[in-house]
C-alpha positions as CSV (number, residue, x, y, z in Angstrom):
1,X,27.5,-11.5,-0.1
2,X,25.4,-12.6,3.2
3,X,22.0,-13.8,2.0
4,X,20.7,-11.1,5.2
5,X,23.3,-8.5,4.5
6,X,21.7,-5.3,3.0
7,X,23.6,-3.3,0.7
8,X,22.0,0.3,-0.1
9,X,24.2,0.9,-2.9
10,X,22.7,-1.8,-4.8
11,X,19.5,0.6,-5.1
12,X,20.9,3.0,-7.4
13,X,23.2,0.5,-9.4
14,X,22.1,0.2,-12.8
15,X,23.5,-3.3,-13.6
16,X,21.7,-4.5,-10.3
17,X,18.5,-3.1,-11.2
18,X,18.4,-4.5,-14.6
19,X,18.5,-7.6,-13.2
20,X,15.2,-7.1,-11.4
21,X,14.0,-5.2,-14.4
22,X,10.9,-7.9,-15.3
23,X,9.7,-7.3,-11.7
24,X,9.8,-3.3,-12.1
25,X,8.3,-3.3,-15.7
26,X,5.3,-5.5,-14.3
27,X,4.7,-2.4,-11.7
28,X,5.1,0.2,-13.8
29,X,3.1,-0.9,-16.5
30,X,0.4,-1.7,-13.5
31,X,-1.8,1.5,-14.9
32,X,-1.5,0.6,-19.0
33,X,-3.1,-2.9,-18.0
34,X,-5.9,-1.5,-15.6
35,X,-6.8,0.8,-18.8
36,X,-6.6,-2.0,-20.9
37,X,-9.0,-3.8,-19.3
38,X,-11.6,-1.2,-18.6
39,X,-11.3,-0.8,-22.7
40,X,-12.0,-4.2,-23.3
41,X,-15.4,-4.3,-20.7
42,X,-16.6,-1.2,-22.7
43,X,-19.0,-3.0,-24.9
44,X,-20.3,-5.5,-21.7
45,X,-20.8,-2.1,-19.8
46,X,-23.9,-1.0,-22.5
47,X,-25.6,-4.9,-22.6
48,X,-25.7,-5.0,-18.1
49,X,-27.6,-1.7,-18.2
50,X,-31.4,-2.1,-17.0
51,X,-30.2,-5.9,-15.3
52,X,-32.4,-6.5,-12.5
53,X,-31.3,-6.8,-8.9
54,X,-30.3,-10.3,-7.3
55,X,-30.9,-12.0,-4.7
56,X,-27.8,-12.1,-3.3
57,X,-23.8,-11.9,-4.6
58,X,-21.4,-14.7,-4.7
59,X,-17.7,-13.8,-5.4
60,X,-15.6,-16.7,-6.1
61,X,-11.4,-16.2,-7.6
62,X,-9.1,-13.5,-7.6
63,X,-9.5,-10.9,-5.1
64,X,-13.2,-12.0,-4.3
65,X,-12.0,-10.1,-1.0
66,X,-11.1,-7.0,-2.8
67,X,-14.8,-7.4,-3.7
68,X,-15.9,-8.2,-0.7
69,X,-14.2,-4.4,0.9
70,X,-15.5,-2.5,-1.3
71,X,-19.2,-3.5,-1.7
72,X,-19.8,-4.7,2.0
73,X,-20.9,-1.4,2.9
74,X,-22.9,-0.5,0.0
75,X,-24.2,-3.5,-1.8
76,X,-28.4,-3.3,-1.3
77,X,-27.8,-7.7,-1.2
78,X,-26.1,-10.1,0.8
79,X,-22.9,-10.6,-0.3
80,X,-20.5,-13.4,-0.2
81,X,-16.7,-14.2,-0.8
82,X,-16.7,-17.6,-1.5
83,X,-13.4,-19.8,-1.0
84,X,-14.6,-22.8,-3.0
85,X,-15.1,-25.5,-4.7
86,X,-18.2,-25.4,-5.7
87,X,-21.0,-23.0,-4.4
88,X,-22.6,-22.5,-0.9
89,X,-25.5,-24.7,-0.9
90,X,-28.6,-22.3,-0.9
91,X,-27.1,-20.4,-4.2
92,X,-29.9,-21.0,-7.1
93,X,-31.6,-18.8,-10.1
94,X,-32.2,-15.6,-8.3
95,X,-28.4,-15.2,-7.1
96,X,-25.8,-13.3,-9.1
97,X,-22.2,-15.2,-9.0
98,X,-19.5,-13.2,-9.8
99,X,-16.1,-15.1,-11.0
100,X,-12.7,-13.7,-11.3
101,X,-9.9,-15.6,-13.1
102,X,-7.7,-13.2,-14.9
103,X,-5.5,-16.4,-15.9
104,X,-8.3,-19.0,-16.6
105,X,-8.8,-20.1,-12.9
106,X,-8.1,-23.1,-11.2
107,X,-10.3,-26.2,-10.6
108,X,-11.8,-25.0,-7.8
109,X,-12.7,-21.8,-10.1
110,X,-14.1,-24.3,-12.7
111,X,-16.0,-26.2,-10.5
112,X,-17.8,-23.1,-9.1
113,X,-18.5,-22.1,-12.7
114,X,-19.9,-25.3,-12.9
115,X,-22.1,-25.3,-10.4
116,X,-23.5,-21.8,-10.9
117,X,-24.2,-22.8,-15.1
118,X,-26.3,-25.9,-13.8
119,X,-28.0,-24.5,-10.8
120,X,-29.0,-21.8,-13.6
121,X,-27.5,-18.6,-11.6
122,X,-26.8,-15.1,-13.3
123,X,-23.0,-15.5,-13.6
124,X,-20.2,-12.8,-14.4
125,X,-17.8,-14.7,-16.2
126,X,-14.4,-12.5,-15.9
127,X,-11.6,-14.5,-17.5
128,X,-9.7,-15.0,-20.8
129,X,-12.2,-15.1,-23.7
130,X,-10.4,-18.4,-25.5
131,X,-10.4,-20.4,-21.8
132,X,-12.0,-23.3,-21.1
133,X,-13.5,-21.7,-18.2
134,X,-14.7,-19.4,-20.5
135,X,-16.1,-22.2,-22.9
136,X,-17.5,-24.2,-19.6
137,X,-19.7,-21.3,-18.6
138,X,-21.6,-20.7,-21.5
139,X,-24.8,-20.5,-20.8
140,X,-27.8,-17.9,-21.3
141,X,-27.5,-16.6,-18.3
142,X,-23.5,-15.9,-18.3
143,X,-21.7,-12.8,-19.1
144,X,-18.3,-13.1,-20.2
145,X,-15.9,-10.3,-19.2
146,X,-13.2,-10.8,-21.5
147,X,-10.2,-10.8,-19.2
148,X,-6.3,-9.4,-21.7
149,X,-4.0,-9.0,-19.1
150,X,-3.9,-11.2,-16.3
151,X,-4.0,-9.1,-13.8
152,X,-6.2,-9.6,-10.7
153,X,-6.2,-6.2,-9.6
154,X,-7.2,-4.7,-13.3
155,X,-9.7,-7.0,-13.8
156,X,-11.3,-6.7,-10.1
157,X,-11.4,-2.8,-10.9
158,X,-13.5,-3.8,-14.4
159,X,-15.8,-6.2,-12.4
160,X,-16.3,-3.2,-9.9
161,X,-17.1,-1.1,-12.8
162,X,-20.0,-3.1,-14.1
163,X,-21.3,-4.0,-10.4
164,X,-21.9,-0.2,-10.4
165,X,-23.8,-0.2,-13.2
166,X,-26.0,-3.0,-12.4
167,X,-26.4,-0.4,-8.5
168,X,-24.7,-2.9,-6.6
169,X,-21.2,-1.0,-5.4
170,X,-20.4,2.1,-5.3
171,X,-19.0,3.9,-8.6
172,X,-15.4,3.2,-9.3
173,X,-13.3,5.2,-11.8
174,X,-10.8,2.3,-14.0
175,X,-9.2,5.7,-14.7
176,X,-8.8,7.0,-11.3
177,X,-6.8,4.0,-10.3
178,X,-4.8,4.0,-13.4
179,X,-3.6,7.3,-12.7
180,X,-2.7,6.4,-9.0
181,X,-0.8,3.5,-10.7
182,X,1.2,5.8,-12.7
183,X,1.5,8.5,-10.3
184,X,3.2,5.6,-8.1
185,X,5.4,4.4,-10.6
186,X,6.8,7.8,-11.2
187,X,7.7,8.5,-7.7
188,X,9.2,5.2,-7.6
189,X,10.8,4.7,-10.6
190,X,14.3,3.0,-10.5
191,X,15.8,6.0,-12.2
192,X,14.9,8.1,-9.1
193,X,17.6,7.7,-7.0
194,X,17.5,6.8,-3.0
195,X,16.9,10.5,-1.6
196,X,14.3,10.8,-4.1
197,X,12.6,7.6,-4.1
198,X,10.0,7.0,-1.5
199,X,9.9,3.1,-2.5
200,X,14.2,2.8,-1.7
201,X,13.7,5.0,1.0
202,X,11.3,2.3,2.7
203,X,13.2,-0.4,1.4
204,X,16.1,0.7,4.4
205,X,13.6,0.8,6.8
206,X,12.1,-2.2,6.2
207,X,16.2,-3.8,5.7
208,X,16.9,-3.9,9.6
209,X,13.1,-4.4,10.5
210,X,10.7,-7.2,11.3
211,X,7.6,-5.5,9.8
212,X,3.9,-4.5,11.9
213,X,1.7,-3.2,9.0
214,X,-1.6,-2.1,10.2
215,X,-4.6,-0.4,7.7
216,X,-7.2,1.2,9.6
217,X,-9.7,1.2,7.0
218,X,-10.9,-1.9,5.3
219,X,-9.4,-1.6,2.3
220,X,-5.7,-0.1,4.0
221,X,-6.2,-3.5,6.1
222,X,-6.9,-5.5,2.4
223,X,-3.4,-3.3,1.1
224,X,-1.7,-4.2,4.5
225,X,-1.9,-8.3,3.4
226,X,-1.0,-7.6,0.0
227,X,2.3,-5.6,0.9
228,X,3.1,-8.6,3.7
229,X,2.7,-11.2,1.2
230,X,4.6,-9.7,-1.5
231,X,7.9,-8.7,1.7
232,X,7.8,-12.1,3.0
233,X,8.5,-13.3,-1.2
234,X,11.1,-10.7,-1.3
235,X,13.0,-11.3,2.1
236,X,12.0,-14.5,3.5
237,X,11.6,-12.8,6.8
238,X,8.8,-13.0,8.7
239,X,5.9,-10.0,8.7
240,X,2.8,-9.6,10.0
241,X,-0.4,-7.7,9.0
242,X,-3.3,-7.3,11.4
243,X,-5.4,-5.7,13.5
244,X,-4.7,-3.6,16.1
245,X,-5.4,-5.9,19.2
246,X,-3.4,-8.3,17.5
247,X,-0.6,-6.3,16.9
248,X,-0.5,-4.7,20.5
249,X,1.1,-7.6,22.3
250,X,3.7,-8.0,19.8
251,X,4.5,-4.3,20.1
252,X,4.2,-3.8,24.1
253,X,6.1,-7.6,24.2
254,X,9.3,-6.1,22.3
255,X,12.5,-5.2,24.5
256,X,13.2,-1.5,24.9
257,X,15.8,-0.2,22.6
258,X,19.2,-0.4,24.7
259,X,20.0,3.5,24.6
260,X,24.1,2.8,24.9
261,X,23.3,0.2,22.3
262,X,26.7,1.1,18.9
263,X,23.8,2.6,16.4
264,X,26.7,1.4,13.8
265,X,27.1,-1.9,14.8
266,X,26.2,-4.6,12.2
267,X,22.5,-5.4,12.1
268,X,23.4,-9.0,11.0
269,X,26.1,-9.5,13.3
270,X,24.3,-12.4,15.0
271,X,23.0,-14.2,11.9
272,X,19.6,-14.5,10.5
273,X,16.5,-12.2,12.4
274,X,17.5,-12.6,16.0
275,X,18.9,-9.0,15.3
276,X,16.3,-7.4,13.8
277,X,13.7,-5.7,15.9
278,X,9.9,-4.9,15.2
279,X,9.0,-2.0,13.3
280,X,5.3,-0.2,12.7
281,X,4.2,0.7,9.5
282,X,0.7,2.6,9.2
283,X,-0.7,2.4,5.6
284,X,-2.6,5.6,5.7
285,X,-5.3,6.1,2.8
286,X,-7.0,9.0,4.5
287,X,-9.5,7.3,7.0
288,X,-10.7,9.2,10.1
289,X,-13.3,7.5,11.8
290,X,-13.1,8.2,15.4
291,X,-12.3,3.9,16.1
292,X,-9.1,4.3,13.4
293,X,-7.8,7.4,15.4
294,X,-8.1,5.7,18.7
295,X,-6.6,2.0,17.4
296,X,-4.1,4.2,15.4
297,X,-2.8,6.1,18.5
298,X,-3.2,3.4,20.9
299,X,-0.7,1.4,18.5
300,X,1.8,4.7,18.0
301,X,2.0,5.0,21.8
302,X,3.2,1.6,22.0
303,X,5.7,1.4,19.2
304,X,7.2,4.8,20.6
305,X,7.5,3.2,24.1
306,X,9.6,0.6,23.1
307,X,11.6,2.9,21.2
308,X,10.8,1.2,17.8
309,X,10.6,2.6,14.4
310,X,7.3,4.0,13.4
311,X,6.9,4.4,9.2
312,X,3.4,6.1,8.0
313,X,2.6,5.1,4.1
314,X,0.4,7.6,3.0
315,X,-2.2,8.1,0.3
316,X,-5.1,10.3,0.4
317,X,-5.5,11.4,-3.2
318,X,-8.5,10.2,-5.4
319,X,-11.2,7.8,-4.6
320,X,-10.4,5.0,-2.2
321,X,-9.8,2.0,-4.5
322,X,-7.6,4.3,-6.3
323,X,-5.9,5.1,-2.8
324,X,-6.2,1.3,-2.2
325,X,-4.3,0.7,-5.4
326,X,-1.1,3.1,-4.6
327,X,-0.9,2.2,-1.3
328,X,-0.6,-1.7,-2.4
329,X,1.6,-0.9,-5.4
330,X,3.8,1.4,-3.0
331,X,4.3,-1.4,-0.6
332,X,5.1,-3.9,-3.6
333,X,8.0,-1.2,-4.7
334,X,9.4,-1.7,-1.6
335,X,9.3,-5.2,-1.4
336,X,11.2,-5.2,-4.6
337,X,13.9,-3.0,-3.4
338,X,14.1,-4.6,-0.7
339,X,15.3,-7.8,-2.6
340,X,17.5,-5.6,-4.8
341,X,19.2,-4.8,-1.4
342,X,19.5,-8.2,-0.1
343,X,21.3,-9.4,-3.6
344,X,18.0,-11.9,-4.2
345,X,17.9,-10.9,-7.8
346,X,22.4,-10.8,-8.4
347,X,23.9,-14.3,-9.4
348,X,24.4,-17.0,-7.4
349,X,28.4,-17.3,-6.7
């Protein structure tokens, strides 16, 4: 088999998709380890109650940008994603830092934990309770949130939890996105087969296609990374997610489809990508601000006069890190089956 030759049939065989079995398990079990989690934090939850406000938030680890999307527009402070090492320089006593490592962090991780314990900050401590990050953060003034699954996405859900209850995000339901989790993983469950299967379905879109993924909101932008990240893994083709007037010239530079083009012809005749054209995808979570209508159109308008495939990924139900969640965990589907097609996961002969 061509390593760029897509076979459909390898969606809905059972011996192929047992091979990429750990990958699909790790999705579908995506909502059991968010609600793990949230069970864990329960007894943190009561002791934040009453905690006074900060001067300002410092994110630091896992999906400090997740963080960053979601409380930008409501947090009362200044808040911060920080990249690391260490801490910005002006952090002291009366800032709140907030660390993610589901895994036990790195040393850049540590040595922001170290930092914030002798500078004598409020820390949330989010990370495996037997760590050495964990140990190296003790302190009076650290909160440990015992992290059981190692998942970033789970434990950034709990840490949004508990920034709600100290008032400063907006309230976010563990359960809500544990549901979307699940509702995802049934719709794209390897046993629903490719007609059924919204996940295969994309994964032959994306097989012929050098994917545009665009997220008008925030957090459909934050979603639209994610997915590209986890396709150019998959495929080891190039993808891009971005803004709109980024993604404009790449769109108005592609050649118009030839329209006495063979529509059976081989894709990978040539070799490699030179074959494979741009494509749009929208990741849609239910956004309708007046500037995401206009940047939305203006990109439809120029994918359609090119003549190149437009794909809408759409998820409007519950609140929008739930929505955030399915859209991400759709895309990831996708990504796998998209592997599954290209024979990344059968033997090497």
């Amino acid at each position: 088999m061509s390593a760029e030759h897509f076979d459909d049939g390898l969606l809905d065989d059972e011996a192929e998709l047992a091979r990429a079995d750990t990958a699909l398990r790790d999705l579908a079990e995506a909502g059991a380890r968010v609600r793990r989690e949230a069970e864990a934090a329960k007894g943190v939850e009561d002791r934040l109650r009453g905690a006074g406000r900060p001067r300002a938030v410092v994110a630091v680890g896992a999906d400090a940008r997740l963080l960053r999307a979601v409380l930008e527009p409501w947090c009362p402070v200044p808040f911060v994603a920080w990249p690391g090492p260490g801490l910005p320089g002006w952090v002291g006593a009366l800032d709140l830092v907030v660390v993610l490592a589901p895994r036990g962090g790195d040393a850049e991780t540590a040595s922001a934990v170290h930092d914030a314990v002798r500078r004598g900050t409020t820390v949330f401590l989010a990370c495996p309770g037997e760590s050495t990050l964990a140990e190296a953060g003790q302190g009076r003034d650290t909160t440990l949130i015992p992290a059981q699954t190692g998942d970033p996405l789970a434990l950034a859900v709990v840490v949004l939890q508990l920034l709600h209850v100290v008032e400063l995000g907006p309230e976010v339901s563990a359960e809500s996105v544990a549901l979307a989790l699940d509702e995802v993983a049934s719709r794209c469950s390897p046993h629903a087969d490719l007609a059924a299967n919204p996940a295969k379905d994309l994964a032959l879109v994306l097989a012929d296609a050098l994917p545009l993924i665009w997220g008008g909101s925030v957090l459909a932008a934050r979603a639209a990374r994610r997915v590209v990240e986890t396709l150019r893994r998959a495929s080891n083709r190039p993808a891009l997610a971005a803004d709109a007037d980024h993604l404009m010239p790449v769109l108005e530079g592609a050649e118009p489809r030839d329209l006495f083009a063979d529509p059976f012809s081989d894709p990978f005749a040539e070799g490699g990508t030179a074959a494979l054209r741009p494509a749009l995808f929208v990741l849609d979570d239910g956004a309708e601000q007046p500037s995401i209508r206009e940047a939305r159109g203006r990109l439809l308008a120029a994918a359609e006069s090119r003549g190149l495939h437009v794909r809408t990924l759409r998820w409007n139900e519950g609140p929008e890190v739930a929505r955030y969640a399915a859209l991400q965990s759709l895309g990831t589907y996708a990504a796998v089956y998209l592997a599954v097609g290209l024979g990344r996961y059968s033997p090497s002969t």
